[in-house]
C-alpha positions as CSV (number, residue, x, y, z in Angstrom):
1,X,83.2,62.0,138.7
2,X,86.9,62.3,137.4
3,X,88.9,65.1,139.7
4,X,88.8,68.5,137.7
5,X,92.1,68.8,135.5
6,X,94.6,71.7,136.9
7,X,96.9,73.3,134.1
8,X,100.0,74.3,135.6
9,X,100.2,78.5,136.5
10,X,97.0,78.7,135.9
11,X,94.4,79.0,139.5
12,X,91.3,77.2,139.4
13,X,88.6,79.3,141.4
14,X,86.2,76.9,143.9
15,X,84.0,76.8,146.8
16,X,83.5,73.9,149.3
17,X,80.8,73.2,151.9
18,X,82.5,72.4,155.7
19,X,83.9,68.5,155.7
20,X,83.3,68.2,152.1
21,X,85.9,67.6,149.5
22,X,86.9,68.7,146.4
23,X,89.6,66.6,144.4
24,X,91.7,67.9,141.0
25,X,94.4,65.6,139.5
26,X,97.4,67.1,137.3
27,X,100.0,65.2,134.8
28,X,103.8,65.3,135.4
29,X,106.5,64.3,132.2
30,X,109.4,62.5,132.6
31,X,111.1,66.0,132.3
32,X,109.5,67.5,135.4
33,X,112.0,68.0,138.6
34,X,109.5,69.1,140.9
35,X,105.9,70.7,141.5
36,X,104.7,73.2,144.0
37,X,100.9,72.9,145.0
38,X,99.3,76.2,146.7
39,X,96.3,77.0,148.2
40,X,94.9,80.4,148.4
41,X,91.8,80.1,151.0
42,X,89.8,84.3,150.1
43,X,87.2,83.2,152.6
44,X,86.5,80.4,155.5
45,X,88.8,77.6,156.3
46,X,90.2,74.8,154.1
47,X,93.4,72.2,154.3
48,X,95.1,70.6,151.0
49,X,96.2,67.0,150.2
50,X,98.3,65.6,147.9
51,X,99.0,61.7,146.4
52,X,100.1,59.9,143.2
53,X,97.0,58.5,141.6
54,X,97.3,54.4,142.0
55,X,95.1,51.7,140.5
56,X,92.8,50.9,143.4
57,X,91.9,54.9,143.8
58,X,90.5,54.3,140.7
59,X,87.9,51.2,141.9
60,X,87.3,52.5,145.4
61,X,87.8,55.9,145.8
62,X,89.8,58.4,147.7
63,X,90.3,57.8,151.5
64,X,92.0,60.4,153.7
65,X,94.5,58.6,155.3
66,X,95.7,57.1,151.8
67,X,97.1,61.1,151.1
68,X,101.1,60.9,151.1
69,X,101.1,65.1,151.8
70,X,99.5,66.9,153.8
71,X,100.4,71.0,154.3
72,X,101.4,71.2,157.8
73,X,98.6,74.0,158.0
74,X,96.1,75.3,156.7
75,X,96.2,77.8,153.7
76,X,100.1,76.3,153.2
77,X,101.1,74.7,150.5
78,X,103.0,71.4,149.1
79,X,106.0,71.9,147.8
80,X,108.2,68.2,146.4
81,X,111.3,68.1,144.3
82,X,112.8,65.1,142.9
83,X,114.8,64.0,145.8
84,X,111.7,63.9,147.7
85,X,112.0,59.8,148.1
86,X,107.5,59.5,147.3
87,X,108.2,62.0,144.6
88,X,107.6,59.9,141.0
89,X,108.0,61.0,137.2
90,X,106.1,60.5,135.2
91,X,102.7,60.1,137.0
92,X,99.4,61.2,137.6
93,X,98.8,63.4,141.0
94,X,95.3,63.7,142.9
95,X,94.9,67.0,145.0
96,X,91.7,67.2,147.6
97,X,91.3,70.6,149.4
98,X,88.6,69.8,152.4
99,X,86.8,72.3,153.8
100,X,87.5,73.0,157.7
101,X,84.0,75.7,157.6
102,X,82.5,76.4,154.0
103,X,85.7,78.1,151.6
104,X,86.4,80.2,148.5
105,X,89.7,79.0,147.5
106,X,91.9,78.8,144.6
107,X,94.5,76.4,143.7
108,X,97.2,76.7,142.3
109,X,100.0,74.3,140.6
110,X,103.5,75.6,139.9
111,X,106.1,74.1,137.6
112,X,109.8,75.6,137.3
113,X,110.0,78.9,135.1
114,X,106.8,78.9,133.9
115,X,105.0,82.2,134.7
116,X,101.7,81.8,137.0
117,X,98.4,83.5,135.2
118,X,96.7,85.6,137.1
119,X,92.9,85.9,137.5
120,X,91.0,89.3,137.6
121,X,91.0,91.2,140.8
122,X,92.2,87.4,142.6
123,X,94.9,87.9,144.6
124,X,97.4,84.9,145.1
125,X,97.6,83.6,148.2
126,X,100.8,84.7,150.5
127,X,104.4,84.4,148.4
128,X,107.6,84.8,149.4
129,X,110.5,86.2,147.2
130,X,114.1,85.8,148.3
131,X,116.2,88.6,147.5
132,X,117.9,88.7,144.1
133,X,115.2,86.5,142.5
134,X,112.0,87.3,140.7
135,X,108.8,85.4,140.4
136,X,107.3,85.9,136.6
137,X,103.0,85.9,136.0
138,X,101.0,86.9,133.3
139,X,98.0,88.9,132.9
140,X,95.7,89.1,129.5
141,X,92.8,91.8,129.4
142,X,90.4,92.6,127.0
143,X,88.8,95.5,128.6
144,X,90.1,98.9,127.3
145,X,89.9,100.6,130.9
146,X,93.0,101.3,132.7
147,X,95.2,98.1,134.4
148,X,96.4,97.7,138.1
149,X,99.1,95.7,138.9
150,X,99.5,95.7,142.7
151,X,101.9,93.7,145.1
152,X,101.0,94.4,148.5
153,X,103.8,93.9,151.0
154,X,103.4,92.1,154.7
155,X,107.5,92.4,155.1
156,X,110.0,93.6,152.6
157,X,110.1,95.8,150.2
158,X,109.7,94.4,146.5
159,X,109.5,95.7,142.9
160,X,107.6,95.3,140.5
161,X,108.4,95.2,136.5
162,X,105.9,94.7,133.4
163,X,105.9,94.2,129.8
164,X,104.2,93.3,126.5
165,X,105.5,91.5,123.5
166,X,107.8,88.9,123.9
167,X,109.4,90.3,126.8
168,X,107.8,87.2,129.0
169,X,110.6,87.9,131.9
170,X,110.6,91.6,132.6
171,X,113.6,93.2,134.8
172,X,114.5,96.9,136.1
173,X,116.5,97.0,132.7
174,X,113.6,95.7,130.0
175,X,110.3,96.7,131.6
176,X,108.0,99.3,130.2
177,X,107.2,99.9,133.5
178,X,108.3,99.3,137.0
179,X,107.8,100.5,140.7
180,X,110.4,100.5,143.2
181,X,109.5,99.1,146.8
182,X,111.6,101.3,148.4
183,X,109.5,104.2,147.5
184,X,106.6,103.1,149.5
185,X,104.3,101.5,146.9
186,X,104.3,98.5,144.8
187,X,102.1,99.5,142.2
188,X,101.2,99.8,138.3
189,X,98.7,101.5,136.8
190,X,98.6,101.4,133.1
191,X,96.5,103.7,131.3
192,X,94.6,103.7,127.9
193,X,96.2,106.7,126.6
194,X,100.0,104.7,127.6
195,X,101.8,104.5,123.8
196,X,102.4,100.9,125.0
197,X,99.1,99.9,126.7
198,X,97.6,96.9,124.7
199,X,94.5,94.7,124.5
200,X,95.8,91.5,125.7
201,X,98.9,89.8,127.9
202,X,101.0,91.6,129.8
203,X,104.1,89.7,131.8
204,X,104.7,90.6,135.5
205,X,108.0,90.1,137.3
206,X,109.0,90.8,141.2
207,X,111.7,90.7,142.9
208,X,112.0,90.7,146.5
209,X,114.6,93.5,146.9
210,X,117.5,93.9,148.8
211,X,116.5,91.4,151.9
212,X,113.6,89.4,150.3
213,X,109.6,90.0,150.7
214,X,107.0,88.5,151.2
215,X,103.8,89.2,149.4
216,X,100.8,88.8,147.5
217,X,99.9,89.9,144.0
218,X,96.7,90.7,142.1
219,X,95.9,92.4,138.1
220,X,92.7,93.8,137.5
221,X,90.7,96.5,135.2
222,X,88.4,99.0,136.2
223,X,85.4,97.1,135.5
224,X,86.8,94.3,138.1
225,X,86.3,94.2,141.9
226,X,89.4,93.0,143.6
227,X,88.6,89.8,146.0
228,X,89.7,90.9,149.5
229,X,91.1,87.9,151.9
230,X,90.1,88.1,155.4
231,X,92.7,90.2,157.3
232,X,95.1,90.7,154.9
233,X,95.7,94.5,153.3
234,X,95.3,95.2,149.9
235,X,97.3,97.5,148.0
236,X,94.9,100.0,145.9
237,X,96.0,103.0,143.7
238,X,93.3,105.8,141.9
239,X,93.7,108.7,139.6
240,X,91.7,112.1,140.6
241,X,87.6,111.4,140.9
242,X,88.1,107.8,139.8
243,X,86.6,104.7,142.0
244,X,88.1,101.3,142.4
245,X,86.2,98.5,143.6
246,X,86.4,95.6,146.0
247,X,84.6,92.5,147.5
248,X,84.8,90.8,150.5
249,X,82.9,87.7,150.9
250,X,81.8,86.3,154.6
251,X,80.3,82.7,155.7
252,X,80.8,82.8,159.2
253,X,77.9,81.7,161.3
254,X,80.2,83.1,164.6
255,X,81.2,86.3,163.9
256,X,79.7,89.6,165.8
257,X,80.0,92.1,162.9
258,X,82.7,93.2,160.0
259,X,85.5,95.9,160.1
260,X,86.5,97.6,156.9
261,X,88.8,100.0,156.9
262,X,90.8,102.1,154.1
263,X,94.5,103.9,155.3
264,X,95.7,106.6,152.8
265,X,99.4,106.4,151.5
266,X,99.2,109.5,150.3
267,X,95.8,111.4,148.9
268,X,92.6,111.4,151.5
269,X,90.2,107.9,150.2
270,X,86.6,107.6,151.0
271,X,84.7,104.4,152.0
272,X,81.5,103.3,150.8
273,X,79.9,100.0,151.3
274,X,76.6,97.9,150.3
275,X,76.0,94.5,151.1
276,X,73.7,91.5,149.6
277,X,73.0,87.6,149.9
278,X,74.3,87.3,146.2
279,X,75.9,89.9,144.8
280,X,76.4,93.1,146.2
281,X,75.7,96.1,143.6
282,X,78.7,98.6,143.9
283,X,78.4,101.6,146.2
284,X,78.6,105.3,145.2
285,X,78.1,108.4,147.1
286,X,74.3,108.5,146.6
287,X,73.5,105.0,146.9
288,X,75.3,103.0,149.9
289,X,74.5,101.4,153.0
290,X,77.3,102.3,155.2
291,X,80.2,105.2,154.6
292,X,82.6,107.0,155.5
293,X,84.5,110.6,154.1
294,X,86.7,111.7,157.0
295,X,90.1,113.5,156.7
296,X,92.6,110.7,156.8
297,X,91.5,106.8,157.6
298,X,88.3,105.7,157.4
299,X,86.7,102.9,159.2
300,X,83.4,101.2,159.1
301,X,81.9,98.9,161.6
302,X,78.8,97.0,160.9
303,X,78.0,95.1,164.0
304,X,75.7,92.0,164.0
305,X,73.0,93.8,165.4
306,X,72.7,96.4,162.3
307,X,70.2,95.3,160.3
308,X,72.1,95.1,156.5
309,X,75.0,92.9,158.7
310,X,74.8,89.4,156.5
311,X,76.7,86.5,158.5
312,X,76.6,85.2,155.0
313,X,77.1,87.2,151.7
314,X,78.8,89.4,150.0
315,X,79.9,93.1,150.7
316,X,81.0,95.5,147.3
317,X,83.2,98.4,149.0
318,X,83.9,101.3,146.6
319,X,86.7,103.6,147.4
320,X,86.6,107.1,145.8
321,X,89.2,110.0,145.7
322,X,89.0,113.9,144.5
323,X,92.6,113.9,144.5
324,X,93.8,110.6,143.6
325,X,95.5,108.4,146.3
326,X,97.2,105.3,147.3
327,X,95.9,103.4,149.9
328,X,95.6,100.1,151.5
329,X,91.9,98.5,151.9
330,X,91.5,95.7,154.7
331,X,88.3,93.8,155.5
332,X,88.2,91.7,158.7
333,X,85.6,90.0,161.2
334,X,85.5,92.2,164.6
335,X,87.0,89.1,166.4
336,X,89.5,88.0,164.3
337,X,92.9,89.5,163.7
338,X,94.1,91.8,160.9
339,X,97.7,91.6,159.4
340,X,100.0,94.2,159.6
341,X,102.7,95.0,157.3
342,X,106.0,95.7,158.3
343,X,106.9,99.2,158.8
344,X,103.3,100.5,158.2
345,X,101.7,101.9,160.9
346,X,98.4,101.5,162.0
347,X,95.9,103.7,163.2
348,X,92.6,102.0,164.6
349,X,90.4,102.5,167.8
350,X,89.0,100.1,170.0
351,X,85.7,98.6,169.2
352,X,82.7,100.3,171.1
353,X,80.0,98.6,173.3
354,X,79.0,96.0,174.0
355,X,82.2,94.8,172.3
356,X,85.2,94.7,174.7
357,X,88.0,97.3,173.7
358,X,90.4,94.6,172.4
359,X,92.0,94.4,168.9
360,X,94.0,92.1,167.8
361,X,96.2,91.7,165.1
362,X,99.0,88.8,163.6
363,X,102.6,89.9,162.7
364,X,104.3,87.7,160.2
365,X,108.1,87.2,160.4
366,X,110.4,85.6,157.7
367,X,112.8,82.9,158.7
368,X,116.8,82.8,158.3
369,X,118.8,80.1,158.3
370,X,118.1,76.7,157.2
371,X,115.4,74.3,157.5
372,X,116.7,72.3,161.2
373,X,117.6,75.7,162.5
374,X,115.1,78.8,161.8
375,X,115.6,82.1,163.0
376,X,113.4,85.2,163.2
377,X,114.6,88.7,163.5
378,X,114.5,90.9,166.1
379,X,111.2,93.3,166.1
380,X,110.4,96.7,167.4
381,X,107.1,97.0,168.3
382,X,105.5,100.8,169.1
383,X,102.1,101.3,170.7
384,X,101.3,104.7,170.6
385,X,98.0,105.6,172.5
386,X,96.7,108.8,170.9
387,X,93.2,109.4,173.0
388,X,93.6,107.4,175.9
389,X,95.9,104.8,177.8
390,X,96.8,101.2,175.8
391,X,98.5,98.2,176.6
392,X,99.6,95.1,174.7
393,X,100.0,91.8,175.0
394,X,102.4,89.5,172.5
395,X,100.9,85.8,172.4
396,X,103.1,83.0,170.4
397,X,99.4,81.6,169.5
398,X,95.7,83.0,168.3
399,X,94.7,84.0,172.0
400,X,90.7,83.5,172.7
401,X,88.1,85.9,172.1
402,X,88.2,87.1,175.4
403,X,92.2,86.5,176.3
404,X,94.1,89.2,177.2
405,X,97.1,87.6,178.8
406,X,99.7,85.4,177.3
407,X,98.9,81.8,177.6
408,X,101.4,79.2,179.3
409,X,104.1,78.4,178.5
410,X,104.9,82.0,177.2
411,X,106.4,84.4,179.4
412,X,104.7,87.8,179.1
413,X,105.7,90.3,176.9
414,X,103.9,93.1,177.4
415,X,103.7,97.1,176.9
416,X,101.6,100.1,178.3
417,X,101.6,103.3,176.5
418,X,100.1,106.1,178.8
419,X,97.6,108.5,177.5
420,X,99.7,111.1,175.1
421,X,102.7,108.7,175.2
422,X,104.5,106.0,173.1
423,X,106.5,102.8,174.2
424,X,108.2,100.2,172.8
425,X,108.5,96.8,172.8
426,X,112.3,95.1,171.8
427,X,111.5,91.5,171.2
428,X,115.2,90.3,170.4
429,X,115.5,88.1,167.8
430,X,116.5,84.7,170.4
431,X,112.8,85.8,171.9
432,X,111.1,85.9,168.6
433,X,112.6,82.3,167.8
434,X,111.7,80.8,171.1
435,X,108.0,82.4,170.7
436,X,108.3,80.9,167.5
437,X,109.6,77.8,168.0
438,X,106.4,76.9,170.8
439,X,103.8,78.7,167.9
440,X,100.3,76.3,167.1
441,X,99.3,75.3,164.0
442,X,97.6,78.4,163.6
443,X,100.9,80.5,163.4
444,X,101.4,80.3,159.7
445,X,103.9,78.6,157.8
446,X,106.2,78.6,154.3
447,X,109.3,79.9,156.1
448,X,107.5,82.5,158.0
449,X,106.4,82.9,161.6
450,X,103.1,84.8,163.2
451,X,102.4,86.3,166.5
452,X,99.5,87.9,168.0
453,X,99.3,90.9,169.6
454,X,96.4,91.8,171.3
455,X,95.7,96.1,172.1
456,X,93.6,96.3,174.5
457,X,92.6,100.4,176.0
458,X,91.0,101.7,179.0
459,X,87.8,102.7,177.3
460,X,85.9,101.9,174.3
461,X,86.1,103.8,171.0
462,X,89.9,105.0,172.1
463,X,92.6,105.5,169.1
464,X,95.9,103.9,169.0
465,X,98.6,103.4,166.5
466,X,100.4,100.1,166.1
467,X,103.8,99.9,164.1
468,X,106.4,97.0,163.6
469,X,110.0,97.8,162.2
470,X,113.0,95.0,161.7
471,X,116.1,95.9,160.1
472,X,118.0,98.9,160.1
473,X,118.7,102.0,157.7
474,X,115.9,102.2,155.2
475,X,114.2,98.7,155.6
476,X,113.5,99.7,159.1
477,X,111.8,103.6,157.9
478,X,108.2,103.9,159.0
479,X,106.0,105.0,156.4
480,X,104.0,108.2,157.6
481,X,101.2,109.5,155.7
482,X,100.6,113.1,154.9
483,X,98.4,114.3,157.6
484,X,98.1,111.1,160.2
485,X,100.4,112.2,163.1
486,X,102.6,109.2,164.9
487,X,103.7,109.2,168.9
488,X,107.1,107.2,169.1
489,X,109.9,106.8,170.8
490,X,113.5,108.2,170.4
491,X,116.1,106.0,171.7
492,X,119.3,107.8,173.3
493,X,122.0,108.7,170.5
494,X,120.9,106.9,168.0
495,X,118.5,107.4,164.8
496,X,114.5,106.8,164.1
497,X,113.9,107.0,160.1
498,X,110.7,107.6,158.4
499,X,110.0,107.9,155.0
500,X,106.9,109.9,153.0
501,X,105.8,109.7,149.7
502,X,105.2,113.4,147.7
503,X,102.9,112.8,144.3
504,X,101.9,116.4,144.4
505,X,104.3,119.6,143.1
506,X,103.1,121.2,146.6
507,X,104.8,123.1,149.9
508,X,104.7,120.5,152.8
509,X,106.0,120.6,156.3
510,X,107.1,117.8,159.2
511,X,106.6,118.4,162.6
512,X,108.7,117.2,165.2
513,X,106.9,118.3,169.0
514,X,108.9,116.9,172.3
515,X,106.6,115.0,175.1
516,X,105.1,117.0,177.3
517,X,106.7,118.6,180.4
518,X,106.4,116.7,183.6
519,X,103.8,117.6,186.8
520,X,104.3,121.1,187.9
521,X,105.3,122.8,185.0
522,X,102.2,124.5,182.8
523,X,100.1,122.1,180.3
524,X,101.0,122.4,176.6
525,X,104.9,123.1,177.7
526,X,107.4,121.2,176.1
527,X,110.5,120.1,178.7
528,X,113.5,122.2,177.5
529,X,115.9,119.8,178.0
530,X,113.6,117.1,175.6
531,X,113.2,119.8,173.7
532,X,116.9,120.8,173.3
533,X,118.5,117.4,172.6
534,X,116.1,116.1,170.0
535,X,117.0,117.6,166.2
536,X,115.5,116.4,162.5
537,X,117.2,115.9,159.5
538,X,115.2,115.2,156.0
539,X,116.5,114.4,152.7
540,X,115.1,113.1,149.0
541,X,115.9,109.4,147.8
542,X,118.3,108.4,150.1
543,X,118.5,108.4,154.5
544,X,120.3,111.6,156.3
545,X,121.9,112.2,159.2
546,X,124.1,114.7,161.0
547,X,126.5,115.3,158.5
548,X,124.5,114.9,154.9
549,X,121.1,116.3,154.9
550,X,118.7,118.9,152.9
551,X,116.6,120.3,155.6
552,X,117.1,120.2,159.2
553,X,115.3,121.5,162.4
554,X,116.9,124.8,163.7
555,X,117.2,125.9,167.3
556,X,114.3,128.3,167.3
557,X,111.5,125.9,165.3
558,X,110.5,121.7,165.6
559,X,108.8,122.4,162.1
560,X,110.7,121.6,158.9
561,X,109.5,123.6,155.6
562,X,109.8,121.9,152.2
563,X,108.7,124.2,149.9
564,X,108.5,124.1,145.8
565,X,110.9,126.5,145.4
566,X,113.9,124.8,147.1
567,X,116.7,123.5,144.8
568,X,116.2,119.5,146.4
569,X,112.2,119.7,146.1
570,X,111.2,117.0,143.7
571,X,107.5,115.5,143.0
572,X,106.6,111.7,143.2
573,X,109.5,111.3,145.1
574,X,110.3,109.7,148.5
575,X,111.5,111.9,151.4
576,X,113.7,110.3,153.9
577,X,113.7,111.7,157.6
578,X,116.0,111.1,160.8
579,X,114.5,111.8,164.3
580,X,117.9,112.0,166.6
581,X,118.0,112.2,170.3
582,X,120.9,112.6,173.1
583,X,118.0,110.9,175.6
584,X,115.5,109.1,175.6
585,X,112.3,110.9,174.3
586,X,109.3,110.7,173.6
587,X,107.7,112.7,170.5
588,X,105.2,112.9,167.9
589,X,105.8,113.6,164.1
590,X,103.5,114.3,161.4
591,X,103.7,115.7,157.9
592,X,101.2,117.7,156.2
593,X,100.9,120.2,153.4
594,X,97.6,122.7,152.3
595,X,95.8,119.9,150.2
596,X,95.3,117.5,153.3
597,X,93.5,117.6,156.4
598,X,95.6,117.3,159.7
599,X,94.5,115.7,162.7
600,X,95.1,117.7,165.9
601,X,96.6,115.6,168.7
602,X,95.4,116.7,172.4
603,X,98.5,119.0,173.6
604,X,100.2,119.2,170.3
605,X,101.4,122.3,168.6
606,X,102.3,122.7,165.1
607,X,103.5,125.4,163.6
608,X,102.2,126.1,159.4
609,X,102.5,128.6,156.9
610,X,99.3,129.5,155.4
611,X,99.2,131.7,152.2
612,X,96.3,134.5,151.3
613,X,93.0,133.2,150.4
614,X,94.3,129.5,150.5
615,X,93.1,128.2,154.1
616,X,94.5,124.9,155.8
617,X,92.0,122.5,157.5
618,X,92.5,120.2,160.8
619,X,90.4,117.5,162.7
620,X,90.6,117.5,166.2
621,X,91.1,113.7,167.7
622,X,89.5,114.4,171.2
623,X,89.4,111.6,174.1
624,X,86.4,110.0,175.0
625,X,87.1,109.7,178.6
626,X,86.9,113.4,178.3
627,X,83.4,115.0,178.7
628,X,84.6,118.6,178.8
629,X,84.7,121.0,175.2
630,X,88.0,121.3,173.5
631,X,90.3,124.7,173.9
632,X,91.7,125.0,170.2
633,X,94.7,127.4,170.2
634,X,95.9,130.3,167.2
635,X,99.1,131.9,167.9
636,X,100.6,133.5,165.1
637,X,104.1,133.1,164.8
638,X,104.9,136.1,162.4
């Protein structure tokens, strides 16, 4: 059979059995300068080829080793320009995409300035967007429901622009509608009732903002379930009592169960989940296999030995919201790591038995400089143990199922963080080159570099947050969602920034609470001298400090009030916050206002207004090493 014809920005959907092929062939003009050949593997393992179609292919068939490109990894792709010396115009190309393990893949050919369609609810496969320039695809509906556009971020921060019409190349100056990465989310939603909402193509630009992002970017209607890719979050947005819809499909004969797990932005998502062989029917609250509806993330483990797990098959996740919220939906195998974006944090436990209480995750790092002499940046990296003691290990390649120590020839680099404590761990940038430089063929690729880290705690089922930060000022704010309370670290004399997202015209508060005092001094005592040299200092749409803020601690309260009635309170804005301390301390910090539940960290006061008849609600995060009942606290203040 003749290979299946690929039209350029336009991704051709297929499936292939383990050491199979499938082959696709595409035309170049005499015009053409160069082409760019991706391929986005959503589930299993796959590698991609590439070759200029010769006579003799044509009597005998295609043969491996007769390829002239190969990606250097898979899920990479090939990328030739017209000074490559093989490269030939015009000419007939062959692509074959093998199959590693049995794959659902798309591929995708890219031709200068021409905008890449997008499918419904299939995300592209990783992209990377240097600063000042923006990437242009198109997305045509029929369906008169409401439209998502979401670009979920593993580093940087980008925008987003759209249009109808003949405004094919949207910017910040002719879009209909934008969102700006720098205030936490990178997401459209278009509505029916939107004056300019239309039955058919939309145009999509982003730009990779002030220091370049990488990405990935998916379209979809309410009637479409969004194709989740093994590890990698997914950027998700819903109106109040609205559901949106996703699908994660598994062939893995190896795997011990399935994490799913949904972290709120802002609002409090639910998680519901069914499973089939074919095709899953979508969850709600009546009928579902698996859920869960707690304040704040949710997570659901279905372990090989539950009897809906499918090694094979697919699994519809519905994810529902009274309020409306933002939120980032991540499906994963239990042994196999989960990307984490930049700046985010994390909040996961350790799997239970039998499992062993490891997790593991993969942080991608962009590359500077050129192509003989690639850099990575330097990388905070904070382990926060909330109910128990963690420790982490940073490997330079995909450690065993069982590793928990770096293998040769990498140095450790390692971290503990102590039960109700927070540490960090400074890889400088010459360390996250030369961890770089020795990475496997697993590590990733198109200008980017992963590590693993591996979080391993002293018992099962503990909770620990994870957070990575490069840059400085802004790029370097971690995003804290209302509610979910962070441990971190303050170094001496110099400035922590966070950043939270407000979409609600409601009083909120931030909590800053000094580590606990040392042996010999009573339990639940902050040390005064912590407590004295550690001050806060918020302000709206751009970073404070000493000498320009809104709201600030004062000597006699850690607790900031924003209310409604200030003259700087804005709605769907971003608040910007500076933690500042003369020595080293370590803190926690958490933001919450009357809608939200806040979770209760062991030996952490807060201190809240609460108004007549309009009661605030907590969850308690207790320790499982600790068999004794919980002492909860109410001292009134005034």
């Amino acid at each position: 059979d003749r290979p299946v014809l690929l039209t350029a920005g336009t991704p051709q959907l297929d499936a292939v059995a383990a050491r199979a092929w499938r082959y696709y062939e595409f035309q170049l003009d005499a015009e053409a300068r160069g082409v760019d050949v991706s391929l986005g593997v959503l589930a299993g393992a796959a590698e991609l080829f590439l070759k200029i179609e010769t006579a003799a292919d044509r009597r005998h068939g295609l043969r491996e080793s007769e390829f002239t490109w190969r990606a250097r990894r898979a899920g990479d792709g090939i990328s030739i320009s017209m000074w490559d010396d093989e490269f030939a115009s015009p000419a007939t190309y062959i692509v074959g995409v093998r199959g590693v393990t049995p794959a659902v893949f798309n591929v995708l050919l890219s031709l200068t300035a021409m905008p890449t369609v997008l499918l419904p609810g299939v995300p592209t496969t990783l992209l990377h967007s240097p600063a000042g320039q923006i990437q242009y695809y198109s997305f045509t509906t029929s369906s008169p429901s409401p439209l998502t556009i979401a670009v979920s971020p593993i580093w940087g921060q980008p925008n987003v622009y759209a249009a109808t019409g003949g405004n094919v190349a949207p910017t910040a100056s002719t879009a209909i509608w934008s969102a700006n990465g720098d205030d936490t989310t990178s997401v459209i939603r278009i509505m029916p009732s939107d004056a300019s909402f239309v039955l058919g193509t939309y145009f999509i630009g982003v730009d990779g903002g002030v220091s370049g992002a990488e990405y990935s970017v998916v379209a979809s209607t309410d009637t479409t379930a969004v194709r989740l890719v093994e590890g990698l979050p997914q950027l998700g947005c819903i109106s109040s009592n609205e559901w949106a819809y996703f699908e994660f499909v598994t062939q893995s004969d190896a795997s011990n169960g399935l994490v799913i797990s949904v972290t709120p932005i802002y609002g409090d998502p639910d998680l519901y989940v069914t499973s089939s062989s074919t095709h899953a029917t979508r969850p709600d609250m009546a009928t579902h296999q698996w859920a869960s509806h707690l304040p704040g993330d949710d997570e659901i483990w279905i372990l090989s030995s539950d009897k809906n797990y499918r090694k094979q098959g697919t699994y519809s996740i519905g994810v529902y919201a009274a309020q409306g919220a933002n939120f980032t939906v991540i499906a994963h195998a239990v042994d196999a790591a989960q990307t984490i974006q930049l700046n985010s944090p994390i909040t996961s436990r350790s799997p239970s038995k039998p499992l062993s209480p490891r997790s593991l995750f993969r942080l991608l790092l962009p590359s500077t400089g050129n192509s003989r002499r690639q850099r990575q940046p330097a990388v905070d990296v904070l382990l926060s143990g909330l109910s128990g003691t963690a420790s982490l290990i940073v490997f330079a390649n995909l450690p065993s199922a069982s590793s928990h120590a770096p293998s040769p020839p990498s140095p450790p680099l390692s971290a503990v963080a102590a039960v109700d404590s927070a540490t960090v761990l400074a890889i400088s940038s010459t360390e996250a080159t030369r961890l770089c430089a020795g990475a496997g063929d697993d590590a990733g690729g198109g200008g980017r570099c992963a590590l693993y880290l591996s979080v391993r705690t002293s018992m099962s089922s503990e909770s620990f947050a994870l957070a990575c930060t490069t840059g400085v000022g802004s790029a370097a704010a971690l995003t804290l969602a209302l509610g979910r309370p962070l441990r971190a670290v303050s170094p001496p004399s110099e400035y922590t920034y966070y950043k939270i997202r407000v979409e609600k015209f409601v009083d909120f508060a931030i909590t800053l609470t000094p580590s606990l005092s040392g042996e010999g001094e009573e339990r639940g005592m902050v040390n005064s001298r912590d407590e004295a040299s550690m001050q806060m200092f918020v302000q709206s749409g751009e970073l404070p400090s000493m000498r320009r803020w809104q709201w600030r601690t004062a000597a006699s309260t850690r607790t900031v009030h924003i209310r409604t009635g200030d003259a700087h309170f804005c709605a769907m804005c971003t608040y910007y916050v500076a933690v500042h301390s003369t020595i080293a301390t370590n803190y926690s910090i958490v933001a919450s206002d009357a809608l939200t539940h806040t979770t209760l960290l062991p030996d952490v006061s807060l201190a809240h207004a609460v108004e007549a008849d309009r009661p605030r609600y907590y969850t308690i995060l207790r320790r499982p090493s600790v068999k004794a009942a919980s002492r909860l606290y109410l001292e009134p203040c005034r």
